[in-house]
C-alpha positions, 0 to 999 in steps of 0.5 A: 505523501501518497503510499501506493499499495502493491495492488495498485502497482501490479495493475499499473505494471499490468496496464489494468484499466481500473480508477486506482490506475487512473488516480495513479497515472494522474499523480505521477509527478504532481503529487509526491508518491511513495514506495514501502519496503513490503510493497516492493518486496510484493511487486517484485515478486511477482516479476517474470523475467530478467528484462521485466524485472530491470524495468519494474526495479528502475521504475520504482526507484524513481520515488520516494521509499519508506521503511515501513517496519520497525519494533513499534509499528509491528506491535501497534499493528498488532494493537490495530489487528486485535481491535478490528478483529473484537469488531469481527472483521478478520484481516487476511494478511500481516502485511496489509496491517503492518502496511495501514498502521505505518500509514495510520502513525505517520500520517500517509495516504494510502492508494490502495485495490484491496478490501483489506484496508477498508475496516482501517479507513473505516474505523481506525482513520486510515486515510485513503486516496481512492476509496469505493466506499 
């Protein structure tokens, strides 16, 4: 199961021409591909109007979700963001800890457009699907 990251979402809704985009288009309906609570929450967010919003909502609900918080994975992210910090390496954002640990515990794929969640693929055994590095 592939997990697409908000920062491939807002690009795909945006018709950004990127490699994560390209992956994104090439997988839907080949390859089973999930939405996370936090990310929908960040996508829609970010939705401009009513009509926007339908569309966005409506496009999202065609794949498979997955609640990607409870007890246990915000403590081991906790766990995750204290090591990569004693590295030196300093997330920017909860939510991209949370989301990479639920990914880590589970076994999910992550496709991602943000830095963030290199260090968890580098040294943690985040898997991603599309990675510059």
């Amino acid at each position: 199961m592939i997990l697409v990251d908000s920062s491939v979402w807002i690009d795909y809704f945006r018709s950004a021409d990127t490699p994560q985009v390209a992956l994104l288009d090439s997988l839907l309906g080949r390859s089973p591909l999930a939405v996370g609570d936090l990310i929908a929450a960040e996508v829609l967010q970010g939705v401009r109007d009513e009509r926007e919003l339908k569309l966005v909502k409506q496009a999202l609900e065609a794949f498979d979700h997955i609640d990607l918080v409870g007890y246990d994975i915000a403590v081991k992210a906790s766990e995750n963001y204290r090591t990569l910090r004693a590295m030196g390496i300093t997330i920017r954002k909860a939510i991209d800890t949370l989301i990479a640990t639920r990914c880590i515990e589970s076994g999910l794929t992550l496709l991602h457009a943000d830095k963030d969640f290199l260090p968890f693929a580098e040294h943690l055994g985040l898997k991603v699907a599309y990675s510059e590095t």
